[in-house]
N, C-alpha and C positions, 0 to 999 in steps of 0.2 A: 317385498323389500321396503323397509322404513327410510323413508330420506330423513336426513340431517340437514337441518336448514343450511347450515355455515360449511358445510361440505358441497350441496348439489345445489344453492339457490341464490343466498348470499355471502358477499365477501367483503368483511372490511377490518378484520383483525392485520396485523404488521407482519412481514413478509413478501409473499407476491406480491399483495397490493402496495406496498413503498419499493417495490424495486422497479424502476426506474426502464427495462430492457421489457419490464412484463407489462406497465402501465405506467404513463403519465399524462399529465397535460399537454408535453411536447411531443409525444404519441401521437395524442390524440389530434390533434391540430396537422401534425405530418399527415394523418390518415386522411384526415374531411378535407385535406389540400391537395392541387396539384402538381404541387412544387419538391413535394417529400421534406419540406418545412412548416409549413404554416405561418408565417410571422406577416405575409403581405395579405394575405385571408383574415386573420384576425384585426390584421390594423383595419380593413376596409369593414369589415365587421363589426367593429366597437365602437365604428365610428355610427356604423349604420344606425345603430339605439338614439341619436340625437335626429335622425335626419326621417325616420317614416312618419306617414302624414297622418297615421292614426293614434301616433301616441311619440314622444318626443323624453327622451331621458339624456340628460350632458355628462352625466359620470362617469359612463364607459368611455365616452369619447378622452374626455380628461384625461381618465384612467391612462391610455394608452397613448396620448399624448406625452406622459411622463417619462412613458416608458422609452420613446422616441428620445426625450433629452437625456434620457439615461445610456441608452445604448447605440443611440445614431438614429440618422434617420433613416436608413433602409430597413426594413424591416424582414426583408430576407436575410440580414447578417444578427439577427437580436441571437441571442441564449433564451428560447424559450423557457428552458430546465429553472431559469434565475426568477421565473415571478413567481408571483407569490398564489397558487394555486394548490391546492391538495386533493389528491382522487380520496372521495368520504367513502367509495362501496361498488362492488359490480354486483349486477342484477343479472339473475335469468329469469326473463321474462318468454318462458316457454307456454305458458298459459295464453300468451296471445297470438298463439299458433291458428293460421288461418288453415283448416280441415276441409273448406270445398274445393271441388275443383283440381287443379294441381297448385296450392297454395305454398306456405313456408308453415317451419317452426320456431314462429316468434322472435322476439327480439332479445337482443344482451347489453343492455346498460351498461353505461359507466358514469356515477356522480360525480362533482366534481365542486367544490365550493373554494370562494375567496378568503383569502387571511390576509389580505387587506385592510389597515384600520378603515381606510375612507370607502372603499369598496364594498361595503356591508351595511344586509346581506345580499351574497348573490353566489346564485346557483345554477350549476350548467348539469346536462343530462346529455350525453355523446350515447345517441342511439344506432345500433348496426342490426340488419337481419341475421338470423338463423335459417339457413337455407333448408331445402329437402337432402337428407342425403337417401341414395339407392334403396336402403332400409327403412325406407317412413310411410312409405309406400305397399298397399297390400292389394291384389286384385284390382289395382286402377284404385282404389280409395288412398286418402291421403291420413295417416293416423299418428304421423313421426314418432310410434314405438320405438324405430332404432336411434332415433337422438335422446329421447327421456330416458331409454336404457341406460345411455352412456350419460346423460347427467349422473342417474340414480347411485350409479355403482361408485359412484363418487364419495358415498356416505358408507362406503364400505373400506375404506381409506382413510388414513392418519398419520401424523410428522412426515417424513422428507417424502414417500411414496404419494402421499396428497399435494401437495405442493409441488413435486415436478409433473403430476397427472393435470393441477389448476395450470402451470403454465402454459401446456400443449392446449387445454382445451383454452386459453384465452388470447392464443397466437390465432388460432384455428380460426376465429371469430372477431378477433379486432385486425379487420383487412379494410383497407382500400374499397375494394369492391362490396361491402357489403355495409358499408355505411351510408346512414339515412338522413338524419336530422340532428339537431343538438337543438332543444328544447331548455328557456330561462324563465329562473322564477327570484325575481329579485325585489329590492327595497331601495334600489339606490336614492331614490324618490318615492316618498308614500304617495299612494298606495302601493301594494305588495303587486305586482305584476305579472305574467306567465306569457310567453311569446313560443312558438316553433319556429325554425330556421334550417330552409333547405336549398340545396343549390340552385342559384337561379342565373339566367345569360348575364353577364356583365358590360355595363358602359365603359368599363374603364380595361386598361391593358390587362387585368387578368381573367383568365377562359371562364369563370363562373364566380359570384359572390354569394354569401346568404340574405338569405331575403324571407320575410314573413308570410307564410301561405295561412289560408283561416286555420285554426285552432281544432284539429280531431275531436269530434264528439264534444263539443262545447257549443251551447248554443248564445245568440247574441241576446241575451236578456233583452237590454234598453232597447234596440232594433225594435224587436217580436212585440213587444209590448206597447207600441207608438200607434196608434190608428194609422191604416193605408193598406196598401198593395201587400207587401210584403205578412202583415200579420193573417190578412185575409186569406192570402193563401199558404201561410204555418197552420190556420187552425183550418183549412179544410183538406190538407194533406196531413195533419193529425188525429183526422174525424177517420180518415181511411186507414191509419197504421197503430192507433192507438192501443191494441193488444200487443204489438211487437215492440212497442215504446214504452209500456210498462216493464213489462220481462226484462230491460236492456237488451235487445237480441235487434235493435233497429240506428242503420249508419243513418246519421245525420247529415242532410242535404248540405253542399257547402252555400247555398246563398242563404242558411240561415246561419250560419257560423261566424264569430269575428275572430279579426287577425290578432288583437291579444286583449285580454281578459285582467279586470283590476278586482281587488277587495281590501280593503281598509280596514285595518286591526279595531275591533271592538265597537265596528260601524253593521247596522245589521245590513245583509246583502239583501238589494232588490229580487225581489222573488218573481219568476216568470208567473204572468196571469196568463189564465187559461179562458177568462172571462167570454163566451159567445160559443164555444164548443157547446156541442148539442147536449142535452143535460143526460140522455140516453147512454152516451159515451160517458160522461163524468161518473155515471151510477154505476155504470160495469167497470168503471177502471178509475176507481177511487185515487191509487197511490201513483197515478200519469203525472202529475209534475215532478213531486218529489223522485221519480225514475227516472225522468227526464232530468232533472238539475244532477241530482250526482253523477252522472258520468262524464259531465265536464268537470274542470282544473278546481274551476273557485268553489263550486259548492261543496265539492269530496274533501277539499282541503282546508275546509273551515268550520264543516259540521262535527266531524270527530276525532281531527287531527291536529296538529301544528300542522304551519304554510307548506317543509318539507319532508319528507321521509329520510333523509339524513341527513344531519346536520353537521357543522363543521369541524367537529371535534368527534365522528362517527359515533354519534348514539344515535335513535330510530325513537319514530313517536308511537305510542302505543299501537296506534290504529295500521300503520306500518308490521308492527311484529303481529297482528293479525293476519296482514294479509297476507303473510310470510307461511302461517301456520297452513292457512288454504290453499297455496301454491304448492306446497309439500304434498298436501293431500294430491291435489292437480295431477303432481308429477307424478305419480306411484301410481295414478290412473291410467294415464297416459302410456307408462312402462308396461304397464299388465296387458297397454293392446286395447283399452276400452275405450280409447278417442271421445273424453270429451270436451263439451267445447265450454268457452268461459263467456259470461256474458259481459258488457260492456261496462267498465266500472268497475267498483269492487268486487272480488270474486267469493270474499267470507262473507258466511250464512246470515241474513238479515241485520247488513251497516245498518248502523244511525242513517235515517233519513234528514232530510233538511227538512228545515221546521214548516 
């Protein structure tokens, strides 16, 4: 079976995505809340961007300040539906389906960017898992043939039959229990910034707020690079996994990972040295950094791409419609039963490396 990108993988033409019962921002904020609102989750939220001690931004706070003299100060009584939010795209990201073990079948985005004049830019990514269903499963292996089938057969769908088929599978998947993170990549302040945000215990009257954990597969350049403890042992637990860290097929420890990650438009990025790794290692595995930097935020996102994959006005940057092309490929794997798995990073055939 052929997928159809815009049928089985992305979604940003008008339709489901503008209605409002299928997806929105006040959706999505109900979901990542405990309230079935969101308005005191977000306030505590937008304030938190001025207030962590590794990086400090006042706009959101602002931002939502206004919103307070706009619509009161409680912020469990606000009209979410009323700011100025628009969902750019939902993602299947089935490709990041974890195959060992009894793992899932990856994740389902939802973007989400400001139209805000002072708010910009900034961009949210509301991530949920795709769990295992009964069929994903073969002989104890984990291969979620039966979820890829049901994305695929999607591309065999068109006018109203596609579109009430998108809504069940996008109920199915934007729940409560199956949301993870919301992940920002903003400008409110140069540099361009990248944060994750997942629920953490709360100081304050409500059951959990978000809070920045280090950054998936991103490593701390300035950190690694500092003479001391910490680089000494990056490069000699890089001496031991350096085959697995070329491939992208190796998780990133988090004491070498930071909690958010900056780049500054038309500023070259600080490049991870590798400087004291054994030359034996550097000669068998020539392309270890550059496999190492793209699989974190800043280096993928500035070597061959614009800062987002969809932008406000839902167009997608080239290197985006790439990765679209080889996720298709993915899935039509995946449905056939052949389980495989995707390496960390870009999943199309030989990205641009970082320089």
């Amino acid at each position: 079976m052929t997928v159809r990108i815009q049928a089985s993988l992305f979604w940003s033409d008008a339709g489901v995505v503008d209605d409002p019962s299928a997806v929105s921002f006040a959706k999505l904020m109900r979901l990542a809340s405990h309230d079935d609102h969101g308005g005191r989750l977000l306030s505590e939220w937008f304030h938190r961007f001025a207030t962590t001690p590794h990086s400090e931004r006042a706009l959101p706070a602002q931002f939502i300040d206004d919103v307070a003299r706009a619509q009161g100060a409680d912020p469990s009584s606000w009209d979410l539906a009323r700011l100025p939010f628009v969902v750019t795209g939902l993602h299947n990201r089935i490709d990041l389906a974890e195959l060992e073990a009894m793992g899932h079948c990856g994740e389902f985005r939802v973007s989400v960017a400001s139209t805000d004049p002072t708010l910009q830019p900034f961009h949210m990514l509301f991530l949920f898992r795709q769990p295992l269903a009964p069929d994903d499963t073969v002989s104890g292996r984990v291969t979620c043939e039966g979820t890829a089938r049901r994305w695929a057969r999607l591309s065999t769908l068109s006018g109203q039959a596609l579109e009430d088929a998108l809504r069940q599978a996008f109920a199915e998947r934007l729940t409560r229990e199956q949301f993870l993170m919301v992940e920002t990549v903003e400008q409110s302040l140069s540099p361009w910034e990248w944060r994750q945000w997942v629920k953490a215990p709360s100081a304050t009257a409500l059951p959990f707020v978000l809070e920045n954990p280090p950054l998936f597969q991103q490593l701390d350049v300035e950190r690694l690079n500092a003479p001391g403890a910490l680089r000494t042992d990056f490069l000699s637990w890089m001496a031991s996994n350096a085959a697995l860290a070329e491939a992208r097929r190796l998780p990133l420890p988090e004491r070498f990972r930071p909690q958010s990650i900056r780049a500054a438009s038309g500023v070259p990025r600080q490049a991870l040295s590798l400087a004291g790794l054994e030359a034996q290692v550097l000669t068998l595995h020539p392309l270890l950094r550059q496999q190492l930097e793209v699989v974190g935020c800043a280096a993928c996102h500035t070597t061959d791409a614009d800062f987002v994959q969809t932008r406000a006005d839902r167009t997608i940057s080239p290197f985006y419609a790439k990765e679209l092309e080889a996720r298709a490929r993915h899935l039509e794997a995946l449905a056939r039963g052949e389980a495989p798995t995707a390496p960390f990073g870009p999943l199309q055939a030989m990205p641009l490396l970082p320089p």
